[in-house]
Structures are given as C-alpha cells and as structure tokens.
Biotite code that builds the C-alpha atoms (Angstrom):
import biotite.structure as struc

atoms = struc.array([
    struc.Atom([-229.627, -54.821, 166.633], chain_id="A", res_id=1, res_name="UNK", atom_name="CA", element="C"),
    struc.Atom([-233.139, -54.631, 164.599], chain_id="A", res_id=2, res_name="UNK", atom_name="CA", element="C"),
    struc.Atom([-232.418, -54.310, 161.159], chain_id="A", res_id=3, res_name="UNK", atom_name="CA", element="C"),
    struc.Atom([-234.621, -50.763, 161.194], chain_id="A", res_id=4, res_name="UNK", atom_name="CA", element="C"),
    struc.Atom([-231.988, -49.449, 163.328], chain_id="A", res_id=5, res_name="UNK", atom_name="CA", element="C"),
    struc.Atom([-229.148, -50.425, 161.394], chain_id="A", res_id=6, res_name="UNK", atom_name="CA", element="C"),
    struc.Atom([-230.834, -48.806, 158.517], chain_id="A", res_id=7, res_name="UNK", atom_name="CA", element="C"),
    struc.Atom([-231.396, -45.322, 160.439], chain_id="A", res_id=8, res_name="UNK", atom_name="CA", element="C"),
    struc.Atom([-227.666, -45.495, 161.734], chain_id="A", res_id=9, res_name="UNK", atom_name="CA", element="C"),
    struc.Atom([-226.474, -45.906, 158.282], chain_id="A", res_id=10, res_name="UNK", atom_name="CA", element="C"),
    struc.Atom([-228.441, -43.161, 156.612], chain_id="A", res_id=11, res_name="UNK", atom_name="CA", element="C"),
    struc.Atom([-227.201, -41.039, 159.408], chain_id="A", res_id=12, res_name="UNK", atom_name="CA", element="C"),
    struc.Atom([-223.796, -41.764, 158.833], chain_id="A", res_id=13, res_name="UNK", atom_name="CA", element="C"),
    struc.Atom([-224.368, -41.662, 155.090], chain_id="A", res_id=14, res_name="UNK", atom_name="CA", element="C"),
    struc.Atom([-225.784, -38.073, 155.258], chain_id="A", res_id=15, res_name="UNK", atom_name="CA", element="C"),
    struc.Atom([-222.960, -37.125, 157.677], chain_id="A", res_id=16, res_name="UNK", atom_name="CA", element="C"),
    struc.Atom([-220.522, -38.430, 154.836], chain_id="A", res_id=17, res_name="UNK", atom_name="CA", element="C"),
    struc.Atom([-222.200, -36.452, 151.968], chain_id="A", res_id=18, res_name="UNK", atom_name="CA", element="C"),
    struc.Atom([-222.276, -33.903, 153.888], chain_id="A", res_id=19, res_name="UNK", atom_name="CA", element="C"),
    struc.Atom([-218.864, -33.458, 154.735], chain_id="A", res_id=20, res_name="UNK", atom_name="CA", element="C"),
    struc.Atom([-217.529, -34.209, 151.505], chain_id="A", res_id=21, res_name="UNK", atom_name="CA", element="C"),
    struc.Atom([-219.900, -31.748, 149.472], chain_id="A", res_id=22, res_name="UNK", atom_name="CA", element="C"),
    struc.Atom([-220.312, -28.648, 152.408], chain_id="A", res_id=23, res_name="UNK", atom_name="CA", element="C"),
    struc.Atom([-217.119, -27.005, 151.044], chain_id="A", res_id=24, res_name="UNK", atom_name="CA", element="C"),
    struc.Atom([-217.673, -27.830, 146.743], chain_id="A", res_id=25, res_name="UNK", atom_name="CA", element="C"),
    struc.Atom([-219.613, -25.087, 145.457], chain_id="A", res_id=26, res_name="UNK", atom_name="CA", element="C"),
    struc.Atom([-222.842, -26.459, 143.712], chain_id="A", res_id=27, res_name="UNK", atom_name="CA", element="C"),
    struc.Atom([-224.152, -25.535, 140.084], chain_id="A", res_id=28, res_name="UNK", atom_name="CA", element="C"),
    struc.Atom([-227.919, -23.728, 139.962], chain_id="A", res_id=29, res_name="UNK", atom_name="CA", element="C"),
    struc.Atom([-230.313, -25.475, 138.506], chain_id="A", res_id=30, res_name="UNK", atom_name="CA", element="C"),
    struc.Atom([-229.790, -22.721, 135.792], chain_id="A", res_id=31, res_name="UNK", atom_name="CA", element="C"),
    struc.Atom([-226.477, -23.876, 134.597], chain_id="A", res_id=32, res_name="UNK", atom_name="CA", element="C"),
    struc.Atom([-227.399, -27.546, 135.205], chain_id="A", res_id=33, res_name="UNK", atom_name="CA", element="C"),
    struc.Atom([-229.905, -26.748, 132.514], chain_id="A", res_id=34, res_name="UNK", atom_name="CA", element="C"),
    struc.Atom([-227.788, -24.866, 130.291], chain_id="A", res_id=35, res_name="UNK", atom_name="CA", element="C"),
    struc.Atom([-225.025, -27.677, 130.329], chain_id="A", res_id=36, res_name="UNK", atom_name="CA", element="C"),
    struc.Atom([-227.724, -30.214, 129.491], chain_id="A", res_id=37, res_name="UNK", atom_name="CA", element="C"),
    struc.Atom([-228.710, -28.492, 126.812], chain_id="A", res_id=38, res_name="UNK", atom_name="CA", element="C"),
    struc.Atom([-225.310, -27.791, 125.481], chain_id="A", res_id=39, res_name="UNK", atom_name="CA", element="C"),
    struc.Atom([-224.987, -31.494, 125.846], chain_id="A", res_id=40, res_name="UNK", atom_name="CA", element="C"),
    struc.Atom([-227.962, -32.251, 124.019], chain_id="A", res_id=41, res_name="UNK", atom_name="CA", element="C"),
    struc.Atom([-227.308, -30.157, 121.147], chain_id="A", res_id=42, res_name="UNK", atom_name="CA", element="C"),
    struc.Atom([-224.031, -31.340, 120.717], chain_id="A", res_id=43, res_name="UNK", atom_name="CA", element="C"),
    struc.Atom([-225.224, -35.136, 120.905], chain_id="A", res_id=44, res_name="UNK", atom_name="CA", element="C"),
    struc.Atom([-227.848, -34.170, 117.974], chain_id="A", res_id=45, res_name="UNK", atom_name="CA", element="C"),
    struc.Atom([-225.505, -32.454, 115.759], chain_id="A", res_id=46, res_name="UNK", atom_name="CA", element="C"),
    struc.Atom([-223.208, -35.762, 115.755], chain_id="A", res_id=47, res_name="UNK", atom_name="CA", element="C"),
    struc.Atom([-225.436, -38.231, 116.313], chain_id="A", res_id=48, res_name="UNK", atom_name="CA", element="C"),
    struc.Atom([-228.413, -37.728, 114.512], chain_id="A", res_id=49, res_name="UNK", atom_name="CA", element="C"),
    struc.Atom([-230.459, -38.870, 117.737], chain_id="A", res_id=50, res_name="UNK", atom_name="CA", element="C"),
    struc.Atom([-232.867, -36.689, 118.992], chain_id="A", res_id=51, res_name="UNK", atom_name="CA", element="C"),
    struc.Atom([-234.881, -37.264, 122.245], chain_id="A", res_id=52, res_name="UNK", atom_name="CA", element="C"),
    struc.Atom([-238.811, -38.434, 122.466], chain_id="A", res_id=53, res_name="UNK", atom_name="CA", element="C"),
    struc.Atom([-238.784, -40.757, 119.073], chain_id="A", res_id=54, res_name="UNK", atom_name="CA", element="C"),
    struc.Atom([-238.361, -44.357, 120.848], chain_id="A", res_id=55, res_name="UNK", atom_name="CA", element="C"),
    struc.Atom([-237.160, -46.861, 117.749], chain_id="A", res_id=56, res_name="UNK", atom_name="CA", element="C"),
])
C-alpha cells in the first residue's frame, strides 16, 4: 500500500471517528467560546498579575 493511501484511509477513518463521537454533543458558539475565554482571562489577571501581549 503507498504510503499516500494509507494517509487518505486514515483521515477517513479519523473524520468518521470524530464524527461519531461529537454528532450527538451539542457544541458552544463561538459567542460563548469567547465569553468563557474572557471570563478565563480576567480571572487569570486578577490572581496572577499576568496580563497578555507584554513578553518578559
């Protein structure tokens, strides 16, 4: 078997995995993604001190 196959066989049975284990969770929006970053975020710079975008 050429190794291009193999790859294409196991990204279809990858997908087909994924998919079946993820069809029936119900994903977050991209909205509440956000907002639960954020919430993160916030909460990491009240305890921490460490806010994003200084590199030191």
């Amino acid at each position: 078997m050429k190794n291009e196959q193999f790859e294409c066989m196991f990204d279809s049975v990858l997908t087909d995995v994924v998919k079946q284990t993820y069809s029936n969770l119900s994903l977050p929006s991209i909205e509440q993604i956000q907002i639960s970053m954020k919430k993160m975020m916030d909460h990491i710079e009240a305890n921490h001190g460490w806010s994003p975008g200084i590199d030191r």
